[in-house]
N, C-alpha and C positions, 0 to 999 in steps of 0.2 A: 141429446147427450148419449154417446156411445155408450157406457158403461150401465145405464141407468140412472133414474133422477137421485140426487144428493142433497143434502140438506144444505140451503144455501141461505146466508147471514139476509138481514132485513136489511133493503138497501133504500126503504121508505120509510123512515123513524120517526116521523111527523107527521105522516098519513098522506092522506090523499093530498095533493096540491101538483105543483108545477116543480120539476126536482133537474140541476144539470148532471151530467154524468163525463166525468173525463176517464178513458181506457186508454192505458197503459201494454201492450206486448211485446215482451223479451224473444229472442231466441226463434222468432218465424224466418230465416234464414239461413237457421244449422244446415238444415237437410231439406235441400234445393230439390230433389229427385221424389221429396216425399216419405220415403221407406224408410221409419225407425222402428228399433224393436220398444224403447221408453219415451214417453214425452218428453219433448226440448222446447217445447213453449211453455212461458208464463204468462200469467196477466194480471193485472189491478186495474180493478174498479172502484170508483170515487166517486158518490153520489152526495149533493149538497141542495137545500130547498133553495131556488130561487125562479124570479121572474122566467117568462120564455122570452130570452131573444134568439137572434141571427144564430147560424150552426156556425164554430169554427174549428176547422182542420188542417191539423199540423201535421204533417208528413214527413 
């Protein structure tokens, strides 16, 4: 983390086990070139306890 570590929400609320996780990002092709002075990305993250299966990816 660039800025320094932040206090970040419990994304394991049931503790240890097996948890899926769906990520969400906004706005990662404002600034193709890279160079902004403020951030233009967002993101969610969504974690839920369940079993492990197969990975899948939506693009």
């Amino acid at each position: 983390m660039e800025h320094g570590p932040y206090d970040l929400p419990i994304l394991t609320p049931r503790g240890a086990g097996h948890y899926r996780v769906r990520v969400h990002a906004r706005g990662r092709d404002t600034e193709p070139d890279g160079f902004v002075e403020e951030p233009v990305e967002d993101y969610l993250l969504i974690a839920w306890p369940q079993p492990p299966e197969p990975d899948v990816i939506h693009a």
